[in-house]
Steps between C-alpha positions, in 0.01 A plus 500: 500500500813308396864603471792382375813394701828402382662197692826279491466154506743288428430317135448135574255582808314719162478189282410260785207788571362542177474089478278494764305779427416334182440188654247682692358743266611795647763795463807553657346832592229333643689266713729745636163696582343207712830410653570904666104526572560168717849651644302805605202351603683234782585737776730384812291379795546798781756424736351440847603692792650229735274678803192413271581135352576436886037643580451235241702202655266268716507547873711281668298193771572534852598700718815672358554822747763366694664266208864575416789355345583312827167360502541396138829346556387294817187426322690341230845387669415099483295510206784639292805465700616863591 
């Protein structure tokens, strides 16, 4: 079933509209159809719990138990300079 709807558009975005639905052999109606069944239809991806993106995240190599930021840091000191 189809209903009507009143909207406001402003007039030259109306004229520039109606050109290109002629150009493609269609009605405005039409177009403004397609374009809110395509707004509804692309939903936002679901935000991922930072607990679960971290499961998917590879494991790291090595043995990492006893790494820390000291490690790290003398790990890296002459390599880049801190």
């Amino acid at each position: 079933m189809k209903n009507r709807l009143n909207i406001t558009i402003d007039d030259t975005l109306i004229e520039e509209a109606k050109r290109y639905a002629a150009k493609n052999n269609t009605s405005l109606s039409q177009l403004i159809e397609e374009s809110l069944r395509k707004l509804v239809k692309r939903r936002p991806a679901k935000k991922q719990n930072v607990l679960d993106f971290m499961k998917t995240m590879p494991k790291p190599k090595g043995n990492v138990e006893h790494y820390s930021k000291e490690t790290y840091y003398g790990d890296n000191k002459a390599k880049y300079g801190f």
